[in-house]
C-alpha positions in Angstrom: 4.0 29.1 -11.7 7.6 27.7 -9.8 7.5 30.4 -7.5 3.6 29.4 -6.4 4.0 25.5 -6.7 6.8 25.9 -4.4 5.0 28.3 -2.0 2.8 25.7 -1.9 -0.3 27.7 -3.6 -2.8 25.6 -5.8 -1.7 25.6 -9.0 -5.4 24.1 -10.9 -7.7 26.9 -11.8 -10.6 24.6 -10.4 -10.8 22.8 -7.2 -11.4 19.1 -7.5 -14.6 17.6 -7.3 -15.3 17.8 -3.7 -13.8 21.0 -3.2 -14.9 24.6 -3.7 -13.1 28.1 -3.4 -12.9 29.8 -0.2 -15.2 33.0 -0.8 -13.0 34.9 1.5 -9.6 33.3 -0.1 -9.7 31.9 -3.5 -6.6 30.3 -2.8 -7.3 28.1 -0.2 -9.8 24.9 -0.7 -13.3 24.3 1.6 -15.9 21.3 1.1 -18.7 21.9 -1.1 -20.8 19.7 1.0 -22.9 18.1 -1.2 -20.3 17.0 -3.4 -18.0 15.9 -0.8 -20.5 13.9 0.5 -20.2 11.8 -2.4 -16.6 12.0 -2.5 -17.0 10.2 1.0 -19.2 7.7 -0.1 -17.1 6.7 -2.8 -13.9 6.4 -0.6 -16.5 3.9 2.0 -17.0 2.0 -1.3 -13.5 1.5 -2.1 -13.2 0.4 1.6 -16.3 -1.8 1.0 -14.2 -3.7 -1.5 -16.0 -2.6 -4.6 -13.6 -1.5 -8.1 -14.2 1.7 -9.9 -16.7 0.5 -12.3 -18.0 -1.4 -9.8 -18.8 1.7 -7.7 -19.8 3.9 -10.8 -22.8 1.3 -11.6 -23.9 2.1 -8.0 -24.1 5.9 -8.1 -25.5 5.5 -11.7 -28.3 3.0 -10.0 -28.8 5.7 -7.3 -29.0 8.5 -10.3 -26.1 10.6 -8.3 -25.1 13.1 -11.1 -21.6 13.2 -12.4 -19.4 16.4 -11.8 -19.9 17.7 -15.1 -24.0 17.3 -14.3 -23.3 18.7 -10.9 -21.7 22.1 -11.8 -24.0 22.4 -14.5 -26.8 22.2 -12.0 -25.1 24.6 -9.7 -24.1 26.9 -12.6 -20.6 26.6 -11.8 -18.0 27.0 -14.7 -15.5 24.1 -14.9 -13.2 22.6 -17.6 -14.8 19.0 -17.1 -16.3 17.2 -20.0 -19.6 17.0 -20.1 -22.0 13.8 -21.4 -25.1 13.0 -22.5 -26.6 11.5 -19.2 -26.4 13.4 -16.1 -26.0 10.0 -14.1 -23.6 8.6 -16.5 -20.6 8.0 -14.4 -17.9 5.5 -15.7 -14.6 3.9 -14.2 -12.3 6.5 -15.9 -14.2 9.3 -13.4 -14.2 7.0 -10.5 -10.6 6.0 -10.8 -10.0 10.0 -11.2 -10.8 10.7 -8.2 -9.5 8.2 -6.3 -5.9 8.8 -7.9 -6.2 12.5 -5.7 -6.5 10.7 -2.7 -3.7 13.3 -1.1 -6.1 15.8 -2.4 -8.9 14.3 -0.4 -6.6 13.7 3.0 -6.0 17.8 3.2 -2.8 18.1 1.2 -1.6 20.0 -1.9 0.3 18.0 -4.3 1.8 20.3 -7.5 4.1 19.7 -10.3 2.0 16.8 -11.4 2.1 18.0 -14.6 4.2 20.1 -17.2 4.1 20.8 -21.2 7.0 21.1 -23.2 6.3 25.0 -23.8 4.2 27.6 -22.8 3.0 27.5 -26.9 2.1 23.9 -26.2 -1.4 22.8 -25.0 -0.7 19.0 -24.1 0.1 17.9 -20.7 2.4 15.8 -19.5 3.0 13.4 -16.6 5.9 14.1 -14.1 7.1 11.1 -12.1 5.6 11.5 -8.6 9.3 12.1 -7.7 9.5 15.2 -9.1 5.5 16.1 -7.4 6.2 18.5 -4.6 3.9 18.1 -1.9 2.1 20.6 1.3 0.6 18.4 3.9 -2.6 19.6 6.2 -3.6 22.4 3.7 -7.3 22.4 3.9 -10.0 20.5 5.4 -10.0 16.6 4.5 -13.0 14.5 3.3 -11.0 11.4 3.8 -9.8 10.1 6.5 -7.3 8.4 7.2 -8.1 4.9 7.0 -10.1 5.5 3.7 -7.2 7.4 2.1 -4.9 4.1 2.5 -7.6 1.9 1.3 -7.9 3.6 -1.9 -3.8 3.9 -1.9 -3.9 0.3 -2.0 -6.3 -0.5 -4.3 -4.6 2.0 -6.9 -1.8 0.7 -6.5 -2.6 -3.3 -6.7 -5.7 -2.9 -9.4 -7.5 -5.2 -7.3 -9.5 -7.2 -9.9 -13.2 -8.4 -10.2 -13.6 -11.9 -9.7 -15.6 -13.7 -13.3 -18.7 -13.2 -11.1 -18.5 -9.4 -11.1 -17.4 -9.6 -7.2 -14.0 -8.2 -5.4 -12.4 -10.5 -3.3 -12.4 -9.2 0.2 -8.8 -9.9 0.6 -7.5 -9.0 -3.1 -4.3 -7.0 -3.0 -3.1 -7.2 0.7 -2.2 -11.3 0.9 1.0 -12.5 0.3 3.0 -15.8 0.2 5.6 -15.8 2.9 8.7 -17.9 0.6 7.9 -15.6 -2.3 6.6 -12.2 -1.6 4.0 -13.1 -4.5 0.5 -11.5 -3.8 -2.5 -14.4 -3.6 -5.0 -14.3 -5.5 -9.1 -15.4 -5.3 -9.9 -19.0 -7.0 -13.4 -20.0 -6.8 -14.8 -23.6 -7.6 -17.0 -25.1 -10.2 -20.4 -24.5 -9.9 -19.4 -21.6 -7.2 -19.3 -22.7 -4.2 -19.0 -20.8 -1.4 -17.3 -22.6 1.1 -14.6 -23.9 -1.8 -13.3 -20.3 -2.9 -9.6 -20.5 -1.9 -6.7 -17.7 -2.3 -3.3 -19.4 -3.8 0.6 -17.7 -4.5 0.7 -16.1 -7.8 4.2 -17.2 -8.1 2.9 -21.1 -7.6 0.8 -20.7 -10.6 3.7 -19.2 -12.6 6.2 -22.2 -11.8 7.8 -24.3 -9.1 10.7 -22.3 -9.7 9.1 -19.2 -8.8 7.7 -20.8 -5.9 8.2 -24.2 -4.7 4.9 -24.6 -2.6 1.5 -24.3 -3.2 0.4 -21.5 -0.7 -3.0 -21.6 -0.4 -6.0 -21.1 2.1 -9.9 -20.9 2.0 -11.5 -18.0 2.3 -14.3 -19.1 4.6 -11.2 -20.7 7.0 -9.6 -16.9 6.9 -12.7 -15.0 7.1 -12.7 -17.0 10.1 -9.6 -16.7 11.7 -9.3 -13.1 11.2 -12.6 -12.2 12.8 -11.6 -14.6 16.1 -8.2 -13.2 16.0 -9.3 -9.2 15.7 -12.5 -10.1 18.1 -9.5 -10.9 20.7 -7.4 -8.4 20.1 -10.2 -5.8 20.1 -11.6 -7.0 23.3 -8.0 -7.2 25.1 -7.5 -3.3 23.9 -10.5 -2.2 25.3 -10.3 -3.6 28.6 -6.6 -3.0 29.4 -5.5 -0.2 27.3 -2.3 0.6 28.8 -1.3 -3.2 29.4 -2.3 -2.9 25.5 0.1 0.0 24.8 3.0 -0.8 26.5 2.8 -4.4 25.1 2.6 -3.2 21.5 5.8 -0.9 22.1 7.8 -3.7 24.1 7.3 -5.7 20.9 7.9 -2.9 18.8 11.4 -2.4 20.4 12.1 -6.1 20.1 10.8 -6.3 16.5 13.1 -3.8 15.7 16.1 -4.5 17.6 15.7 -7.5 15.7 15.8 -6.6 12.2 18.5 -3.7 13.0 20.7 -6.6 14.2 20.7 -8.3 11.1 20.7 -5.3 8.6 23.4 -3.9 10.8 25.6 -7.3 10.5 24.9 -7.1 6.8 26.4 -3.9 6.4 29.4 -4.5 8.8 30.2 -7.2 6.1 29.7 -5.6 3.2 31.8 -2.8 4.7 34.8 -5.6 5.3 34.5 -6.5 1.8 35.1 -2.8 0.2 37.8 -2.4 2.4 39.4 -5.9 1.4 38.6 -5.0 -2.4 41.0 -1.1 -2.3 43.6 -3.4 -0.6 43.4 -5.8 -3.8 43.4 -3.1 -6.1 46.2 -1.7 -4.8 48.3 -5.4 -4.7 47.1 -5.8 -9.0 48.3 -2.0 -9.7 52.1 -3.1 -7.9 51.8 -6.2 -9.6 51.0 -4.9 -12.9 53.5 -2.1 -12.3 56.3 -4.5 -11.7 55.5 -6.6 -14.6 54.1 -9.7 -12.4 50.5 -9.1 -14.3 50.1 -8.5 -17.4 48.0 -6.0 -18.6 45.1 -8.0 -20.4 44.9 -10.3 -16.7 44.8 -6.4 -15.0 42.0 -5.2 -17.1 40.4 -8.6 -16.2 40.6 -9.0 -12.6 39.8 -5.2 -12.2 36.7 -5.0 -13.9 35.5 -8.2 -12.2 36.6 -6.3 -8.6 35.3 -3.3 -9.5 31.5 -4.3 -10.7 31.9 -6.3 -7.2 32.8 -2.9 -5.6 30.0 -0.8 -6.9 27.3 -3.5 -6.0 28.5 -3.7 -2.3 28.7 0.0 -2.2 25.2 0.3 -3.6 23.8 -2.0 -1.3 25.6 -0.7 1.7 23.8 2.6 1.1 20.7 1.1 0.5 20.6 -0.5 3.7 22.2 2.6 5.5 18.8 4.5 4.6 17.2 1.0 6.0 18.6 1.2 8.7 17.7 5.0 9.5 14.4 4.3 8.5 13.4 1.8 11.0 15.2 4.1 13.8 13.2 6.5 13.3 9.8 4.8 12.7 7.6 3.0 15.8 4.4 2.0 16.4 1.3 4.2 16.1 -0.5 2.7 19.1 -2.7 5.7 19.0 -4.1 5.4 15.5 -4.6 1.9 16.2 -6.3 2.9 19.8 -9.1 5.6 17.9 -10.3 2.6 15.4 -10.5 0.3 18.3 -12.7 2.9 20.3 -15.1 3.2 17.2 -16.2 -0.7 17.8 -18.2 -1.9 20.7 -18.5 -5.3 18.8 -17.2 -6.5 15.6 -20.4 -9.2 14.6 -18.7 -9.9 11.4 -15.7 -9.1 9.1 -16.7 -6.7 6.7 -14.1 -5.1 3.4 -14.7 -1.7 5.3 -13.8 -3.4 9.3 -11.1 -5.7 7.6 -8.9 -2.4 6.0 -9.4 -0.3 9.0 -7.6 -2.8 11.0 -5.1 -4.8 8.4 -2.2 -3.7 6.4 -1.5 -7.3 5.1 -1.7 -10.8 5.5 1.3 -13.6 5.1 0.1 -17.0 4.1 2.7 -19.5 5.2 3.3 -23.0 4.0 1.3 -25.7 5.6 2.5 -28.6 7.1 1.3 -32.2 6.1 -0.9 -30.4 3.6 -3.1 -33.2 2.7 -3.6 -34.4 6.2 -6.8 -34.3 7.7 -5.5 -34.7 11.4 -2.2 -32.8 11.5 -2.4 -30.3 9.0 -1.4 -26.7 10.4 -0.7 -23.3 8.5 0.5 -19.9 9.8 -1.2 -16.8 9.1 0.7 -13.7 9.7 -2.2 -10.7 10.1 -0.3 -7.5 10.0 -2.4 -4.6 12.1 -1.8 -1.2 10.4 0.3 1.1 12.8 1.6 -2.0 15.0 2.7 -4.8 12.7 2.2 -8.6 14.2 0.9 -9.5 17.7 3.3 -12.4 18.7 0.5 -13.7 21.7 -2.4 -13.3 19.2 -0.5 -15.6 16.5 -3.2 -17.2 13.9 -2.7 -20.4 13.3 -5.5 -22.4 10.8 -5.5 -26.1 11.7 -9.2 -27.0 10.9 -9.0 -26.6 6.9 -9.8 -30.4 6.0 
């Protein structure tokens, strides 16, 4: 089973929902249409905004049968458990097969499992460092854009509001002191125009966060749409002008942050260096009697946990460092989601993850001003980061 996993051969005896055997390979993976066709719908869903039991009421209300019901129709023998009602899907399956979203993109992913012996039936989960993975492997049913939707919503559990709804911006907003994500508030009496998104880390103490980070939804809905609208628009008509903008901020961007992670580590390099010198002075000292060797122990151990931090942080932002040289922007990804829209008439869950990695709520100013209130809003495009000359600023919340 090594050998296979590590040729990068399927290791399941069934291919996930979705998927079928190739009749002329049984190793390699082709869409069984009809059930990739749900697989799709569910990923469109997800980018819709909508939780896994959300999305399981739907295909239940449509009367889409389950997998087990499917292969059962189809006469196709599979180790999935099989219910009462053929339409009975549930959050556990839904939440299945979004966890395979690699699957789904066209790659293999093994090793995600192992048992204690071969005598053993249980299965148990490896950490996804120890997955080994094959990228471009067989035909995806999701693309891109839906893949990291669903990536994001695994991985923040977006939840349901109290009225059964998903906040459109659950799980990509975050406060700009504190990193803590924002979450959906909604008024007494629900009110449409008063649902707000506030810093979790406000609402868990001043000393978490020292300011309440906040902004209505109907203000961001707002902004977003204005500010995508413009950038849309601008890419369309001048699409080189666009490219070669997005890469001269790009460089700048990260010229920028190299700077100051390079200073970091020139210092923290200083600071080892100073710290052997030291250690060598105590060992003389301690040697010659100046020290004593209780004060030796002391001073040592203190230098020494100093040491080992500065070293592990100096490697961390070494690998930092490397990373952001060898990442830029993917103006081209960007350029194939702007082709797909002549006109964006309204922000929709699907429009606003195609486009938007994240969103960085700022502190306002003068907060409870009515006149000279103004609050930043960083809007993070996925593949190019921020737009200096399409900044979003919200100065109309009173």
């Amino acid at each position: 089973m090594k050998v296979k996993g590590n040729a990068g051969e399927h290791l399941t005896t069934n291919a996930p929902y979705g998927y079928m055997k190739d009749p002329d390979n049984s190793k390699h993976w082709i869409p069984d249409r009809e059930a990739a066709d749900v697989v799709y719908e569910i990923g469109l869903y997800v980018m819709d905004g909508f939780g896994p039991s959300q999305i399981a009421r739907k295909l239940r209300e449509r009367k889409i049968l389950t997998p087990a019901a499917y292969y059962e129709s189809k006469g196709i023998p599979c180790n999935v458990k099989k219910q009462g009602d053929p339409y009975g899907w549930d959050n556990t399956t839904i939440a299945g097969i979004m966890d395979r979203w690699r699957e789904y993109l066209g790659h293999t992913v093994n090793f995600k499992t192992t048992k204690k012996s071969y005598k053993s039936k249980k299965k148990i989960k490896n950490p996804e460092s120890e997955w080994v993975i094959f990228e471009n492997t067989h035909e995806p049913i999701w693309t891109e854009a839906i893949a990291e939707a669903v990536k994001q919503a695994r991985q923040s559990r977006r939840r349901p509001t109290k009225m059964g709804e998903m906040g459109m911006f659950s799980g990509m907003m975050y406060c700009a002191d504190c990193g803590s994500i924002l979450y959906q508030c909604r008024a007494t009496g629900f009110r449409k125009d008063q649902e707000y998104y506030i810093c979790s880390g406000y609402r868990k103490g001043k000393q978490v966060c020292g300011t309440p980070h906040s902004i209505r939804t109907v203000i961001l809905e707002k902004l977003i749409l204005q500010n995508l609208r413009e950038i849309v628009s601008f890419a369309r008509s001048h699409e080189n002008r666009f490219v070669q903008m997005v890469m001269d901020m790009d460089v700048k961007e990260r010229n920028k942050g190299l700077a100051k992670k390079r200073k970091l580590l020139s210092e923290g390099e200083k600071r080892i260096t100073e710290l052997d010198i030291i250690f060598k002075r105590l060992y003389e000292d301690n040697i010659s009697g100046k020290l004593t060797d209780e004060r030796f122990h002391k001073l040592s151990t203190d230098y020494e946990a100093e040491q080992t931090g500065l070293q592990t942080r100096a490697a961390i932002l070494r690998e930092e460092i490397e990373e952001v040289e060898g990442k830029s922007a993917n103006v081209d990804r960007f350029l194939s989601v702007v082709r797909q829209y002549t006109d964006i008439p309204e922000l929709t869950p699907r429009i606003l993850h195609e486009f938007v990695e994240k969103i960085v709520i700022h502190a306002a100013t003068d907060p409870h001003s009515k006149i000279n209130r103004r609050q930043e809003v960083d809007i993070y495009y996925k593949g190019i980061g921020i737009l200096e000359m399409f900044k979003v600023f919200d100065s109309r919340q009173k």
